[in-house]
N, C-alpha and C positions, 0 to 999 in steps of 0.2 A: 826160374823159381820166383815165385811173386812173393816181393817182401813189401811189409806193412809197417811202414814208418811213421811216427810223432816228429809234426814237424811246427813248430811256434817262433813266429815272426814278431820281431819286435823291434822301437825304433833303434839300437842299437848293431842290431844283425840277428842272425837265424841260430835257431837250437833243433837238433836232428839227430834222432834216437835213431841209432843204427842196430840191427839186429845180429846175432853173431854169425861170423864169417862162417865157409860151407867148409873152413879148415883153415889151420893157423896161417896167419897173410899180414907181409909189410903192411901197416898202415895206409901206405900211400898208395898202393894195389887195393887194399879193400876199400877206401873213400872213392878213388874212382870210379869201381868196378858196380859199390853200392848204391854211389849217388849219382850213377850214368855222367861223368866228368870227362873230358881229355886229361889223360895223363902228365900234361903238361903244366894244366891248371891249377889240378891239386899239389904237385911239386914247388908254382909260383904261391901259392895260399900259404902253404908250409915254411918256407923261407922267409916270409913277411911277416911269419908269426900269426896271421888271419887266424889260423884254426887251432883251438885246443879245446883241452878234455882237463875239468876239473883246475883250470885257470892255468892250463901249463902246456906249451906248444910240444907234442910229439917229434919225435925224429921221426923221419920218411920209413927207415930200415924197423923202427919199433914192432915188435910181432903183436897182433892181436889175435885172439882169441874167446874173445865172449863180446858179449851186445856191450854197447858204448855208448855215451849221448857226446857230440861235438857240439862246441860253439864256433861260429864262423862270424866273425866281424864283417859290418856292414853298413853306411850311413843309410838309414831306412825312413827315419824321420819324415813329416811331412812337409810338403816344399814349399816356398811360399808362391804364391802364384800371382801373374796378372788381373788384375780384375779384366773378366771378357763374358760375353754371353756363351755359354755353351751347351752345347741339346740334352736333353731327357735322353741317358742311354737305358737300353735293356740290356741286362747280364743274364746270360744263357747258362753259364756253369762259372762257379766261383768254389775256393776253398785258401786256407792259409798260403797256397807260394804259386794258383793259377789264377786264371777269370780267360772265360770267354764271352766277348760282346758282339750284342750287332750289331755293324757298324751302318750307318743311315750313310743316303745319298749326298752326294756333296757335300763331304768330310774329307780334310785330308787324315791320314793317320800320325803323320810326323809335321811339325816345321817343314816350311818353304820358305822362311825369312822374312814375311807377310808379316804375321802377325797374327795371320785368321786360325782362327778355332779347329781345333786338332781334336781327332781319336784320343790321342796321347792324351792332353791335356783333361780331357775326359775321366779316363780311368784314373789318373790322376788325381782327382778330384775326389773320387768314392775313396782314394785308397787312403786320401789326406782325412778323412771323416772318418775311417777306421783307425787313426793312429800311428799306419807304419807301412813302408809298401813304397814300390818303386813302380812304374809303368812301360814296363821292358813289353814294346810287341814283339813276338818273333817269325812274323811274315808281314806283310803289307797289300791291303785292295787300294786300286788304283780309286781317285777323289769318286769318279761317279758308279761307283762296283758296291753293291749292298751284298751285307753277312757277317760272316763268321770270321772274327781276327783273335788270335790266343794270344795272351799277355804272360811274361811272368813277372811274381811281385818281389823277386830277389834274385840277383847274381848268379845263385847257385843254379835256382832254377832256370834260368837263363841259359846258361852254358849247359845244362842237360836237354834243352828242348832246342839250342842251335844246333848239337850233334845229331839229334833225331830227326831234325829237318834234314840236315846235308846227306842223312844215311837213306833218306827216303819213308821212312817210318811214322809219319805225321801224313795220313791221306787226308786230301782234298776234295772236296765233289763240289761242283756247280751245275748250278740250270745259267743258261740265255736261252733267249728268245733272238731265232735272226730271221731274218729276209733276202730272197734270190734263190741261188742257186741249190739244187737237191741236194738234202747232204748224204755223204755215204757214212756210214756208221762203221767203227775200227778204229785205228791207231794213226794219228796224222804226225809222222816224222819227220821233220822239215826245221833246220837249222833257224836260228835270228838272228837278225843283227840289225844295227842301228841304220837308218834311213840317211842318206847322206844329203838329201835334197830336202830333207823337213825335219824342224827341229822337234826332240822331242817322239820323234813316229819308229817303230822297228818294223821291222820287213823281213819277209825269208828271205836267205843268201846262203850260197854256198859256203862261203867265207864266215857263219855265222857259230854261234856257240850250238850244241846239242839241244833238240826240245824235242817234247813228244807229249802229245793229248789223247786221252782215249775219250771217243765219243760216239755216245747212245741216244738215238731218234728216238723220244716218246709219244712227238703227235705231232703230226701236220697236216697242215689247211694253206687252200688255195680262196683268195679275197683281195680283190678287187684289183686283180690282175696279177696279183703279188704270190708267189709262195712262203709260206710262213712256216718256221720250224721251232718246237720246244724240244730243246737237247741236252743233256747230262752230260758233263763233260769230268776227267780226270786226271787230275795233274801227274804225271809221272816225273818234270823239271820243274822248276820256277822262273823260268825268263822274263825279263820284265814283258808287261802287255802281251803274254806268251797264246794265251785262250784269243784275245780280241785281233789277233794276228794272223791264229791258225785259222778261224772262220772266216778273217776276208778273203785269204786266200783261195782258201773252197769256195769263194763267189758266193757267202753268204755272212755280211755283218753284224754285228751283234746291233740291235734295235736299238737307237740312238748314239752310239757312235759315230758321229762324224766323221773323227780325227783316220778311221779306217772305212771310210764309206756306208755306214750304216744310216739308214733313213729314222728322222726326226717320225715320236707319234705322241698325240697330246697327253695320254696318258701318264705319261713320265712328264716328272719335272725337268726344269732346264739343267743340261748338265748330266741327268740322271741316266747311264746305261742301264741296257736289260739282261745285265750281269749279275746273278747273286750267287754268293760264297756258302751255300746250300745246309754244307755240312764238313765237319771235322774229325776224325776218328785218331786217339793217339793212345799209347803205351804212357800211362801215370809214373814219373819217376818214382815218384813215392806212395803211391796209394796200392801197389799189387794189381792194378786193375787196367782194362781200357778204358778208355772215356771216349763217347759216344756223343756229339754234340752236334744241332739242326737250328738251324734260325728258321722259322718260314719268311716263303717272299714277302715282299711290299706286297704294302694295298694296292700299289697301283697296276701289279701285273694283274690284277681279276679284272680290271676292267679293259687291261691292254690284248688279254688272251680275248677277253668276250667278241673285241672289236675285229681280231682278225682270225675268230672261229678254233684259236684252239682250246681244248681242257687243261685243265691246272689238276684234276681229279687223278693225278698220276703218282705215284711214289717217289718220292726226290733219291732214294737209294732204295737199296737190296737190304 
């Protein structure tokens, strides 16, 4: 049943108008169950005192029975930050506890220790000019992968969009662009695991964690001795480098990849694969609804398609 929650973020923590339960419910059953939480979590909030109602922390076992508003404590304040350059982002979908951005080519999304200019630091930035807001991503594109990354801007949110990832329920879609070998379109099931002779690199192995790609041929072109393929692809795991892994192995790497044999083309920047995070579809914890969200590619795939004869005039999803 799609419930439609008021949800107001503020530098203190969040306030979340709950609607009433679909029948009388512990407290800590219905915050869960309402605000898509691990049971664990809401029981840890509860205990620390984080959550109450009319400035007074509920007991776990308290029966509810009609709509309620919580407050949930939260340092939300804005952070101070380093002075550093950082890029013009575009925000794809924004509201009080999400944002989806797209993320440009060689960005990392988190700290490496470096120093250099973060995703993170990014949304960070909008969230500090808003007032209140944390910059939780809750997946990660590798530095040279262009698209779609969902943030959340509080805790709560957080922890309801880490469960919907681990449950499956946050679909993924990408386009690459690769080169070599024909690709067969279907379900490429083939374990990871880390490369033991390169640092940094994964590889299929018997010995490796669970992964699986589903992958859809939209066009290809043969130029200049080369086969060239545009393919949809869809996460059903998240293994690190899980996509640029399954296509070397099919004898076809993603278009500027190195690190897995992909050939260099000038149209991309240095750095830049011809990976993008296409699109996003997820279940809103709090809005009743899905959310439907699309970055389009880089500029630089129109001129990288023209040069090796494929169309970009294809539908990036169904």
């Amino acid at each position: 049943m799609a419930r439609l929650m008021d949800v107001r973020v503020s530098p203190r923590g969040v306030s979340i108008a709950l609607p009433r339960p679909p029948r009388p419910m512990p407290c800590a059953d219905w915050l869960s169950e309402a605000l898509q939480l691990p049971p664990g979590y809401v029981r840890r909030l509860l205990r620390q005192g984080a959550i109450r109602v009319q400035g007074q922390t509920p007991s776990g076992i308290e029966v509810w029975d009609g709509p309620v508003t919580v407050w949930i404590d939260e340092d939300l304040r804005p952070v101070e930050m380093a002075p550093e350059t950082l890029p013009a982002l575009r925000v794809l979908y924004e509201d009080p506890s999400l944002a989806v951005v797209d993320k440009p080519a060689n960005l990392l999304v988190h700290s490496d220790g470096s120093g250099a200019p973060t995703l993170d630091g990014c949304v960070q930035r909008l969230l500090n000019e808003a007032g209140a807001g944390r910059a939780y991503h809750v997946h990660r594109l590798d530095r040279g992968t262009t698209g779609c990354v969902l943030y959340a801007k509080h805790g709560v949110a957080l922890r309801a969009l880490d469960a919907a990832l681990a449950a499956g329920r946050i679909k993924r879609t990408y386009l690459a662009i690769v080169s070599g070998s024909r690709i067969r379109p279907g379900t490429i099931s083939a374990p990871i695991g880390r490369d033991r002779h390169v640092a940094g690199r994964y590889r299929v192995s018997r010995t490796g964690k669970t992964a699986r790609t589903h992958v859809e041929v939209l066009d290809e072109a043969n130029r200049g001795g080369e086969r060239w393929t545009l393919v949809r692809l869809r996460l059903e795991t998240g293994r690190r480098h899980q996509i640029r892994v399954h296509l070397s192995a099919m004898g076809a790497p993603v278009v500027g990849d190195g690190l897995y044999g992909g050939r260099d083309h000038p149209a991309l920047e240095p750095g830049q694969i011809a990976l993008h995070a296409a699109a996003l579809r997820f279940w809103h914890p709090y809005a009743g609804l899905e959310a439907d969200v699309c970055a389009p590619v880089p500029r630089s795939w129109s001129r990288l398609a023209a040069d090796v004869g494929l169309s970009l005039d294809r539908r990036i999803r169904e």
